[in-house]
C-alpha positions in Angstrom: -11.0 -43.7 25.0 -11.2 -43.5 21.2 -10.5 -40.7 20.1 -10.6 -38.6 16.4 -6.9 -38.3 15.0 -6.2 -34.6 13.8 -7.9 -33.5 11.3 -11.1 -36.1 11.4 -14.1 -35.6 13.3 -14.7 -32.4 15.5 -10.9 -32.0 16.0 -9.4 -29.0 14.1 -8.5 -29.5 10.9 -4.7 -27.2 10.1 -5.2 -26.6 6.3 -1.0 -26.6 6.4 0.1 -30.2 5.3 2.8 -30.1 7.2 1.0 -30.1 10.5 0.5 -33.7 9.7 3.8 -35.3 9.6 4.0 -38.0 11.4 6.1 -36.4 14.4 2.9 -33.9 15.3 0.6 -37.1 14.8 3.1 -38.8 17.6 2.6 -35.6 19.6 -0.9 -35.9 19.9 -1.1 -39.1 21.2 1.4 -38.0 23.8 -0.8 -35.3 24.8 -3.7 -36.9 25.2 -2.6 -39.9 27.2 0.2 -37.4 29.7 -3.3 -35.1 30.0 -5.5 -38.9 30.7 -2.5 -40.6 32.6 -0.9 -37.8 34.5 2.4 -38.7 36.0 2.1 -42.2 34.4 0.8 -43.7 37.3 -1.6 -46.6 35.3 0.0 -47.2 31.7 -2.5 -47.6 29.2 -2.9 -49.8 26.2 -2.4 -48.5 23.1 -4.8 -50.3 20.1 -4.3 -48.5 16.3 -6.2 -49.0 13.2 -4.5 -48.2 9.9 -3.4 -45.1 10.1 -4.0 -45.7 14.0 -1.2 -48.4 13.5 1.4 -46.7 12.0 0.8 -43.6 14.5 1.3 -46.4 17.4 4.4 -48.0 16.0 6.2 -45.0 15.9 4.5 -43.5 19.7 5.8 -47.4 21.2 9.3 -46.2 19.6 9.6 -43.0 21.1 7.6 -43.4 24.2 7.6 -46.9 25.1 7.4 -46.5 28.8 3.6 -44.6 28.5 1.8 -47.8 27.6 1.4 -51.1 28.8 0.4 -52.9 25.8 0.3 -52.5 21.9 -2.8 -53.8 20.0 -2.2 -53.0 16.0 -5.3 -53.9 13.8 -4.4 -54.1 9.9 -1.6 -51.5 10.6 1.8 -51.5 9.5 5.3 -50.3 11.2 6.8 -47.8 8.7 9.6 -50.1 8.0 7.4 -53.3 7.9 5.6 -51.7 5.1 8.3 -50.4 3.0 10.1 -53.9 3.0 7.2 -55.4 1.4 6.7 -52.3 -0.9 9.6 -53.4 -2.3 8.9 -56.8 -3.4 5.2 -57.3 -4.2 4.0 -55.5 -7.1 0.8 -56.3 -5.8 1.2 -54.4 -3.0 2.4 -51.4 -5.2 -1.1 -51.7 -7.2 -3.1 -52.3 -3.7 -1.5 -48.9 -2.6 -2.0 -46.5 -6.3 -4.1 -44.0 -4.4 -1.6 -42.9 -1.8 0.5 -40.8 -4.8 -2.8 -39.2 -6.5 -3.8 -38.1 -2.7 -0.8 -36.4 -2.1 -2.2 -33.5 -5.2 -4.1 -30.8 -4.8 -8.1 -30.4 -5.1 -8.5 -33.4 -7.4 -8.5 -36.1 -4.6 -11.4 -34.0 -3.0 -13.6 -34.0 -6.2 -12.4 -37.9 -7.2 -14.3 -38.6 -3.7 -17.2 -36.6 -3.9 -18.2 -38.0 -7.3 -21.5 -40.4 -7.9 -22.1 -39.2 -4.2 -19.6 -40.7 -2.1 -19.3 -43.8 -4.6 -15.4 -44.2 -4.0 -16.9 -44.6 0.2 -19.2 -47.7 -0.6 -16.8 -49.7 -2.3 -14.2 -49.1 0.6 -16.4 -49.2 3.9 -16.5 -53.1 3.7 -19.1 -54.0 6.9 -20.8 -50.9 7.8 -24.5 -50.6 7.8 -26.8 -48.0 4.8 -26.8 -45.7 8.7 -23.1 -45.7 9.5 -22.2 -45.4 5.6 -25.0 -42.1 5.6 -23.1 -40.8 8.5 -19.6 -41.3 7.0 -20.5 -39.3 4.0 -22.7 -36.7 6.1 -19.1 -36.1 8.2 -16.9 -35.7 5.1 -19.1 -33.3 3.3 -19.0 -30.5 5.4 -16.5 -28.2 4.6 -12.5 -29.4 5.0 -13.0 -33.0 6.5 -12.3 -34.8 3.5 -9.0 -32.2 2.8 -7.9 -33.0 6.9 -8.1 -36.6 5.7 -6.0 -36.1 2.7 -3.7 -34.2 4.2 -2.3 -37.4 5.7 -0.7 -38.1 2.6 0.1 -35.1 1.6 2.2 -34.5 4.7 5.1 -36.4 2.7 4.9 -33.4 -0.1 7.1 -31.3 2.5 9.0 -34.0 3.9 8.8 -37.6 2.0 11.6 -39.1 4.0 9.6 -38.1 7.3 9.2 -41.8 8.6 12.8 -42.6 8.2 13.6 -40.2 10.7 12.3 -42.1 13.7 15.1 -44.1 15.9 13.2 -47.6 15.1 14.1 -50.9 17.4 12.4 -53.6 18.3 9.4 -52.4 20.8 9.5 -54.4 24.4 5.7 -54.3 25.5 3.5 -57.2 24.6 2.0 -56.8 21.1 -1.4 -58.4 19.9 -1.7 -58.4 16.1 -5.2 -58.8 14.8 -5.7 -59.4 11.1 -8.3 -59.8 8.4 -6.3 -61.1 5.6 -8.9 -60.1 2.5 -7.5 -56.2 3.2 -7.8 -54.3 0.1 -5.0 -52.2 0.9 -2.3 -54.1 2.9 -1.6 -57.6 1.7 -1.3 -60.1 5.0 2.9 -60.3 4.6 3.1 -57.0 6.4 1.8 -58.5 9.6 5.0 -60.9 9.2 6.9 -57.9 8.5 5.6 -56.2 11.4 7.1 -59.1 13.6 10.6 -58.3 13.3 10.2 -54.8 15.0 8.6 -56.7 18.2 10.1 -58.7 20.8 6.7 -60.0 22.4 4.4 -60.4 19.5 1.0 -62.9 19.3 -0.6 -62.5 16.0 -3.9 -63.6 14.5 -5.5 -63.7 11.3 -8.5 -63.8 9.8 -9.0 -65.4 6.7 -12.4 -64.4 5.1 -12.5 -60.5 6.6 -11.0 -57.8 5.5 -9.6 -54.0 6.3 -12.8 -53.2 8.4 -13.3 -56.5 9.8 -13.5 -55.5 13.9 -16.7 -54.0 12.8 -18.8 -57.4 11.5 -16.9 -58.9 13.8 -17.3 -56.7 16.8 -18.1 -59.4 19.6 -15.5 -61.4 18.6 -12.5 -58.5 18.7 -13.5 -56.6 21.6 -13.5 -59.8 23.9 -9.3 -60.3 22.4 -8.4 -56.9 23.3 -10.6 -57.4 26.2 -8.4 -60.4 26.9 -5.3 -59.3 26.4 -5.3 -56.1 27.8 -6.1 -58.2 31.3 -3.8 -61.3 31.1 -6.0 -63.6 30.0 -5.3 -64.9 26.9 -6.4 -68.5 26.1 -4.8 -71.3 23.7 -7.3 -72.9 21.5 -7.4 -75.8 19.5 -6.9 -75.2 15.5 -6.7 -76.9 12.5 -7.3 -75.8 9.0 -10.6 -77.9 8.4 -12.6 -76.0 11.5 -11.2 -72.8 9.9 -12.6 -74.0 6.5 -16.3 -75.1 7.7 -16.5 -71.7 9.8 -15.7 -69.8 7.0 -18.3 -71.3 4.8 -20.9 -70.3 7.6 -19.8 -67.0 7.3 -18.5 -66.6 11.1 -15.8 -64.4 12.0 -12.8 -67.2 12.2 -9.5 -66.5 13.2 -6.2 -68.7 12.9 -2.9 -68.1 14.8 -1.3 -68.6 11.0 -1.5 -66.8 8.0 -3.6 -69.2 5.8 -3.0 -67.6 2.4 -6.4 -69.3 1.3 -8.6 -66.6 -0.2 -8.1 -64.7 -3.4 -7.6 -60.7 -2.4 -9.8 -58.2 -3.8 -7.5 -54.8 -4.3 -9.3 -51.7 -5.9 -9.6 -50.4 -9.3 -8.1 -47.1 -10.0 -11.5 -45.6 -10.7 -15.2 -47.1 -10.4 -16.1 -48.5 -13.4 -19.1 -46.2 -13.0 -17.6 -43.1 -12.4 -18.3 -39.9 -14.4 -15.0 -37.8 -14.5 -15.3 -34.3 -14.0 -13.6 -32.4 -16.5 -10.1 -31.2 -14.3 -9.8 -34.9 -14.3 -9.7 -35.8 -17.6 -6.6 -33.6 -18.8 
């Protein structure tokens, strides 16, 4: 089951930041998977993207006993995050947009400019269809707002996601990660580690933030595999990573192999035409 977080979608979109605080994020997941798993009789495995990530670090710390499993693709535990905040000022520039999202109206014409432009120079592996369909969803009328309102949630409570009881999470944790993100630098995964007790992570060392979509085959049969028990130990060394990554395969690495130069974005496209609210 995958399904749209609030606000994305078909789901309803509550013009109200404050419906998006993290707690009512939590909620929904609950809902969805008491409605799904009535009675908890078959715990179910809980796999997050970015956003999706966060959301499941703080579900596994309140509700631990609902799932079996934790997958977390690029994603980052609150704490994990903040840690490294901290200390990279490369992180700090890799993350600039989150304070401009949190305003008003502006963040909704920044995106719509040179149609969609700031979309193709984030959505890193889809296809001219699925990038057509992205900005297809987020022009019709209060998608892209729903999506901002994510980060403007922490306009009526910025200490929100130090309010959870964080401890290290029990269930069995795969952590899947393309190390070119151009929004979370690879240290976060390490960070990540210290809030789990079971943990197995692997990286990726030529993808980036959307990698499980180029790499589809590949990341499907790990969750596949992991979810069921079956996990298998391969044999690695750095030159195989190397020579895969020059054929432009989809290699992963149980370490973090700090190799490849990360791309973060620019403020602005260097080809973007600010409208005039912008520009005072």
């Amino acid at each position: 089951v995958a399904p749209d977080l609030r606000g994305y979608g078909n789901t309803t979109r509550p013009e109200d930041s404050a419906q998006y605080l993290m707690v009512n994020l939590v909620d929904d997941v609950k809902g969805l998977i008491t409605h799904l798993n009535p009675e908890n009789k078959s715990k179910v495995v809980l796999v997050g993207h970015d956003w999706g990530g966060m959301i499941s670090f703080c579900f596994a710390t309140l509700y631990e006993t609902l799932i079996s499993k934790l997958i977390i693709i690029n994603g980052m535990h609150p704490l994990a995050f903040a840690e490294h905040l901290l200390r990279s000022v490369t992180q700090m520039r890799m993350s600039w947009y989150m304070l401009p999202f949190r305003h008003a109206v502006i963040p909704e014409k920044y995106l719509i400019m040179n149609d969609f432009k700031f979309f193709e120079k984030i959505h890193e592996g889809f296809t001219i269809d699925e990038e057509n369909a992205q900005k297809y969803v987020f022009s019709r009328e209060g998608a892209l707002t729903g999506a901002l309102n994510y980060y403007r949630a922490f306009n009526n409570d910025s200490d929100q996601l130090k309010k959870f009881p964080y401890r290290k999470i029990n269930v069995s944790t795969l952590i899947l990660w393309g190390e070119l993100d151009e929004f979370i630098m690879p240290q976060v995964a390490v960070y990540n580690k210290k809030w789990l007790k079971d943990v197995i992570d692997i990286y990726y060392p030529s993808e980036g933030h959307w990698f499980f979509r180029r790499c589809a085959v590949e990341i499907f049969d790990r969750i596949r595999r992991f979810a069921g028990d079956k996990n298998e130990t391969s044999v690695f060394t750095m030159q195989a990573v190397e020579e895969k990554i020059q054929l432009g395969k989809c290699v992963s690495s149980p370490i973090r192999t700090g190799r490849r130069k990360q791309k973060h974005l620019r403020s602005l496209p260097s080809n973007a035409n600010l409208p005039d609210v912008m520009k005072d």
